[in-house]
C-alpha positions in Angstrom: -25.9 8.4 6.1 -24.1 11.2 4.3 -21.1 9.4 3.3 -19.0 13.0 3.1 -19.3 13.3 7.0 -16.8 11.2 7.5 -14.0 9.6 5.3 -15.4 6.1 4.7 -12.9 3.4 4.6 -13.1 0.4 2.5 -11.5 -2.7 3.9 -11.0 -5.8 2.5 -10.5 -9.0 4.9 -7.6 -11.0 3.3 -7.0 -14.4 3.8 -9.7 -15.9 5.8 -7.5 -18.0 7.5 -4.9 -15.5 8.4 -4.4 -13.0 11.2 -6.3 -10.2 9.1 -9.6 -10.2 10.4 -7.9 -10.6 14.0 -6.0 -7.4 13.4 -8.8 -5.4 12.1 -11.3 -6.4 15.2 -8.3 -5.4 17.5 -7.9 -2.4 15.8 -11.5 -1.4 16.1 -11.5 -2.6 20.1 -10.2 1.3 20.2 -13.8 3.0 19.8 -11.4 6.2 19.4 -10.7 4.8 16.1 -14.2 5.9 14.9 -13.6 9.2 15.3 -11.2 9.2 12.5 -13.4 7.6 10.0 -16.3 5.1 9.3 -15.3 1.6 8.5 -16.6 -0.8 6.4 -15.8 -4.5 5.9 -16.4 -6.5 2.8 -17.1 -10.4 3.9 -19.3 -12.2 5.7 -20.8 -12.0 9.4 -20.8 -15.8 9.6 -17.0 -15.7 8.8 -16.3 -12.9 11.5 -18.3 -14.2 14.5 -16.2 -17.2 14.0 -13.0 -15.6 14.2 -14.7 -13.3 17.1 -15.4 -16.2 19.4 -12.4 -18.1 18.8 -10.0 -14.8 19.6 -12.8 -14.2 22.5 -13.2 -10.6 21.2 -16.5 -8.4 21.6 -16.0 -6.2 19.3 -19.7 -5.1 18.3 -19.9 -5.5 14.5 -23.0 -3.7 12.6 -24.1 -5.9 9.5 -25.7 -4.5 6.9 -26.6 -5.6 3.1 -26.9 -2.3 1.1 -24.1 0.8 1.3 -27.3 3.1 2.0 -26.9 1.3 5.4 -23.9 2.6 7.0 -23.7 4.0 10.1 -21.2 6.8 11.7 -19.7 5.4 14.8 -20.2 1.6 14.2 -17.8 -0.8 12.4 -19.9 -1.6 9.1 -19.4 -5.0 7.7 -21.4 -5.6 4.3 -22.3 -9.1 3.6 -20.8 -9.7 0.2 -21.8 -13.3 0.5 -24.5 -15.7 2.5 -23.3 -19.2 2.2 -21.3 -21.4 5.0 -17.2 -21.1 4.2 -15.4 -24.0 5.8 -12.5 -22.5 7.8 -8.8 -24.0 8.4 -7.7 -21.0 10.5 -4.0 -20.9 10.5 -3.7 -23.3 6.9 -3.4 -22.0 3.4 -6.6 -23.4 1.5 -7.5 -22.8 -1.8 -11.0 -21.8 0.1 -9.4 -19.0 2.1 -8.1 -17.4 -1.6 -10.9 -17.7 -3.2 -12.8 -15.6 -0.5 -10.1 -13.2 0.2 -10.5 -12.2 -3.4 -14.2 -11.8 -3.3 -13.6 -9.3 -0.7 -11.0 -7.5 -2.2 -13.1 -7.6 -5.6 -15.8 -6.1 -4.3 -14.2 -3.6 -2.0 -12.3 -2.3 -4.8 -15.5 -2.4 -6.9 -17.0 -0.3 -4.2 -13.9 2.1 -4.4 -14.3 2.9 -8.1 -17.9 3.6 -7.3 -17.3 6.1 -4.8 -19.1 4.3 -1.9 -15.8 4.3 0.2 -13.1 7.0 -0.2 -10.3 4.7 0.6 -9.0 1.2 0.8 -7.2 -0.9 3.2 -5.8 -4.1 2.5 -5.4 -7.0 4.9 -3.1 -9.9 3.9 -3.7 -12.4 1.1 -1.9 -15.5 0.3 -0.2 -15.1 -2.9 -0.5 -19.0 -3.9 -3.9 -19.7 -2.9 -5.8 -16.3 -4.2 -4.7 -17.5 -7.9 -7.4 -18.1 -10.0 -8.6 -17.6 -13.7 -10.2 -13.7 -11.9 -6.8 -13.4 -9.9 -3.8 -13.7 -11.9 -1.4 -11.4 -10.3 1.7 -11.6 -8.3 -0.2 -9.6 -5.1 -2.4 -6.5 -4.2 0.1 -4.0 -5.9 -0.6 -5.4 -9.8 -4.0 -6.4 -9.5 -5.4 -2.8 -8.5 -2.8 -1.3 -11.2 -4.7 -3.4 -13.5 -8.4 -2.3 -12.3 -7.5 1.2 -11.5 -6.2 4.6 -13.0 -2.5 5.1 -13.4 1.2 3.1 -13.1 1.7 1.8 -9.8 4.4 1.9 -7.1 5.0 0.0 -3.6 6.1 2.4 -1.5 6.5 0.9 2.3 7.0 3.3 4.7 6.7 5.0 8.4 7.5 8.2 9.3 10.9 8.3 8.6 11.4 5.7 5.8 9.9 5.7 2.4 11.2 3.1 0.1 9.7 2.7 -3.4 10.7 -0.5 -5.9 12.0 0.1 -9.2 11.0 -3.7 -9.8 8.3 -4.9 -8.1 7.1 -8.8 -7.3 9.5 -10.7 -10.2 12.0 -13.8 -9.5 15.8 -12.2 -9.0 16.8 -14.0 -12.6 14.5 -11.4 -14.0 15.8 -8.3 -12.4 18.6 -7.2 -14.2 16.9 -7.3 -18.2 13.9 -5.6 -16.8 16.3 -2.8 -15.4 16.1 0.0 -18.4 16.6 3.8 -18.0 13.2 4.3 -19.1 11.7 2.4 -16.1 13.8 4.3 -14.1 12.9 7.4 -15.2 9.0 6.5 -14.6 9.1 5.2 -11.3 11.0 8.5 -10.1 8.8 10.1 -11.9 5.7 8.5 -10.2 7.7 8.7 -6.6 8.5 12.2 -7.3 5.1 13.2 -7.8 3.9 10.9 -5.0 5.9 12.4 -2.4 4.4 16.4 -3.4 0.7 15.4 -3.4 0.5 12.6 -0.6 3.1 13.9 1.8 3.6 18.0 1.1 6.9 18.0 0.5 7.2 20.8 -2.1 11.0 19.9 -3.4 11.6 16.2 -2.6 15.1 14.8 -2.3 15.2 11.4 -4.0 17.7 8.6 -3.5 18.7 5.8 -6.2 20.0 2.5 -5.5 22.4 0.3 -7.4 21.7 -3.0 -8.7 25.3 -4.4 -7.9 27.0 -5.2 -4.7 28.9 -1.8 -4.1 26.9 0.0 -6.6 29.2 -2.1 -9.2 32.9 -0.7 -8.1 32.6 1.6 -11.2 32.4 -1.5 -13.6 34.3 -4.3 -11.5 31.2 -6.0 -10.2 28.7 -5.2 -13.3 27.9 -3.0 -16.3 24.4 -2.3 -14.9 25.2 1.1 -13.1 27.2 2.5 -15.2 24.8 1.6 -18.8 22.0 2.3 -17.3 21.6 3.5 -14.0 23.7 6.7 -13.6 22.8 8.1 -17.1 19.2 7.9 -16.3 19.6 9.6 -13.0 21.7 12.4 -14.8 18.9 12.6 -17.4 16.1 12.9 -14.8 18.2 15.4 -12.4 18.3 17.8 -15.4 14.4 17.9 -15.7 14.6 19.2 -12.4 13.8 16.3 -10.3 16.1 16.3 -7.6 17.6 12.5 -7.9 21.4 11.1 -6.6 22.7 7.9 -6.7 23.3 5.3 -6.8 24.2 4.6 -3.8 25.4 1.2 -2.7 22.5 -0.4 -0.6 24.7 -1.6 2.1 27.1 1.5 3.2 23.3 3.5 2.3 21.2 1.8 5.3 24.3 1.2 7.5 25.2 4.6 7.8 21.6 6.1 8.0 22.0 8.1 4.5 18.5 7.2 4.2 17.8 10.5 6.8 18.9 12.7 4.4 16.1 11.9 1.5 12.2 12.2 1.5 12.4 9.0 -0.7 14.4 6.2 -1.7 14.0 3.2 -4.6 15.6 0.4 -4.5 16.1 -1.7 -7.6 14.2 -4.6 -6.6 12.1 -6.3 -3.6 14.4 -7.6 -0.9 17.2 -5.1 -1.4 13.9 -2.1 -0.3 12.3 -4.0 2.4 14.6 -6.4 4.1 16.7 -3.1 5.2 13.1 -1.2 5.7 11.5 -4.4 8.2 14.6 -4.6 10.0 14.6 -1.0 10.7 10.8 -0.8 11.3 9.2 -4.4 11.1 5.4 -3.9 13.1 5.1 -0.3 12.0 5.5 -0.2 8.9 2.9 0.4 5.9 2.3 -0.9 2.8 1.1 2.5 0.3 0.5 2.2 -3.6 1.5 5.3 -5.2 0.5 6.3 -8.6 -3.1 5.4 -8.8 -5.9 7.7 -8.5 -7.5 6.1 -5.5 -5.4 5.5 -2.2 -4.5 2.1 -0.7 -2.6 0.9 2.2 -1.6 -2.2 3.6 0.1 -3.1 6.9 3.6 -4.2 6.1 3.7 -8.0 7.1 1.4 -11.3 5.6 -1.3 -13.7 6.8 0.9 -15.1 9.6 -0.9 -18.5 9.7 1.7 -19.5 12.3 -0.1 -17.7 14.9 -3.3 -17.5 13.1 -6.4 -17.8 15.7 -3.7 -18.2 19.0 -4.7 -13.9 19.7 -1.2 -13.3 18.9 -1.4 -10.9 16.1 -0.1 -7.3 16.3 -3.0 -4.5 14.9 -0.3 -1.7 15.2 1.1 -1.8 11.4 -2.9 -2.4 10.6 -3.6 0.8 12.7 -0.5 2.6 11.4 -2.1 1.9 7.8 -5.9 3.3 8.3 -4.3 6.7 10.0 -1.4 6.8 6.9 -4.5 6.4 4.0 -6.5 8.7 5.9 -4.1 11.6 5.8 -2.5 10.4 2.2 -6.5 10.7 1.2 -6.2 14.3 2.9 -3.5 15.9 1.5 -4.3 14.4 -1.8 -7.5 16.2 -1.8 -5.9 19.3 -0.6 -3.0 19.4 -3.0 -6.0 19.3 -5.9 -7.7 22.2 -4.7 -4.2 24.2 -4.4 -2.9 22.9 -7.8 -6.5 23.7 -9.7 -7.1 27.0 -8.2 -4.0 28.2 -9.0 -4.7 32.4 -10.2 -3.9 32.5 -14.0 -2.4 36.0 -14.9 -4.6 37.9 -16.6 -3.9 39.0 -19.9 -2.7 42.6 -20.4 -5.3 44.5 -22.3 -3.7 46.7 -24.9 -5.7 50.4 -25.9 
């Protein structure tokens, strides 16, 4: 095959006990889905016809052992390992972490090889992928770590993109890791993020405060005042168009957030518990800032309704056709940006 065809996407299975191979064989159920692009797995058939005949799904899976082996039209699935796994399908087992990583190793082994152009994420467990290889609060740090560039979770749909200025750290933490220098880089990264993955030539970028009411100008905490609104007037006179901050409550409760191409919130839950509320099912999972593209759908391994064919692919599909077209404009905003015509130099007789 020539992989330049078609945009070959790289997927990882997650959590072998979780709803992620469920969503990505009901996502693939719609053959129109490989018109978009060629996907290929990274895990095991043996681990897949399992899940297959316990969800009763028929989706036709084409197995392979090399990357010279993929074909156009078919869901590839490269057998990364041979051995029997002992599933608990709907449990959290130190077994379904340590092959959830062996996918995700390899598939983002494969993406720094150029064998796949992309790479989509299903869930992992957070607790049972740790290991002496895996030491890493999720997906977010560990391909930061193994890739190109300073990361940012951005989740997102097509009206909502919310980027952390703090990523996966306990709330005691929050606050001292807060400086105007982070700030500044993760506007920065958002900033840049928002002209070369979604064409938008002048983004308008909104800033959360840390405090309840964006601190009531010093009554509920020092943070915005120190920190927070002198960064964002330092960055807004580089020419980044930044305002805040904005306290999160009034900010999602009266739909401000319509009137920005981005928005960071200082830490996890004050982003996404507004952004799954609004959007829970649809949502996506993107990593700015690295030089490859990765998307996730925006909820876990759901081991509640693990193997019971209860598992939504929607936010799954919503992730391949969002990495697809970040992977797109990406490509096209480096042709535009490197072809730029320099002015000649006037010739003086």
């Amino acid at each position: 095959m020539n992989k330049k065809d078609k945009i070959v996407v790289g997927i990882s299975i997650g959590d072998i006990n979780g709803v992620g191979i469920e969503v990505i064989l009901k996502t693939f159920e719609d053959k129109r889905m490989l018109e978009f692009c060629t996907p290929l797995l990274f895990g095991s058939s043996k681990v897949i016809s399992t899940h297959k005949k316990i969800l009763n799904i028929e989706t036709n899976i084409h197995d392979i052992k090399s990357i010279d082996q993929i074909k156009e039209g078919q869901i590839n699935l490269l057998n990364i390992w041979n051995e029997d796994v002992t599933l608990e399908i709907g449990n959290a087992t130190k077994i379904g972490g340590q092959y959830a990583f062996k996918s995700l190793n390899e598939a983002t082994k494969s993406l720094k090889r150029g064998e796949v152009d992309l790479l989509i994420t299903a869930p992992i467990n957070k607790e049972t992928i740790q290991s002496e290889e895996f030491n890493f609060s999720g997906h977010t740090e560990f391909l930061e770590r193994n890739l190109e560039g300073e990361s940012l979770m951005i989740l997102m749909n097509d009206f909502l993109r919310i980027g952390l200025i703090t990523g996966h750290i306990p709330i005691s933490k929050i606050a001292e890791s807060i400086t105007p220098e982070l700030i500044e880089s993760k506007v920065k990264i958002l900033n840049k993020s928002l002209k070369q993955d979604f064409n938008i030539n002048k983004p308008k970028i909104a800033v959360l405060g840390l405090n309840p009411h964006s601190g009531d100008n010093g009554v509920i905490g020092q943070e915005e005042n120190e920190l927070i609104k002198p960064a964002i007037k330092s960055i807004h006179e580089k020419g980044i168009f930044v305002y805040g901050p904005y306290a999160a409550d009034g900010f999602f409760g009266s739909e401000a957030y319509k009137q920005f191409d981005g928005v960071l919130a200082m830490y996890h839950d004050q982003g996404l518990a507004p952004f799954k509320a609004l959007t829970f099912g649809n949502g996506v999972n993107f990593t700015a800032g690295l030089n490859y593209v990765r998307t996730s759908p925006d909820h876990g391994t759901a081991f509640d309704i693990s193997g019971k064919g209860k598992a939504n692919s929607d936010s799954f599909k919503e992730a391949i056709f969002t990495g697809i077209k970040i992977f797109k404009n990406r490509n096209e905003y480096k042709e535009l940006t490197q072809n730029v015509l320099k002015p000649k130099k006037q010739q003086i007789f």
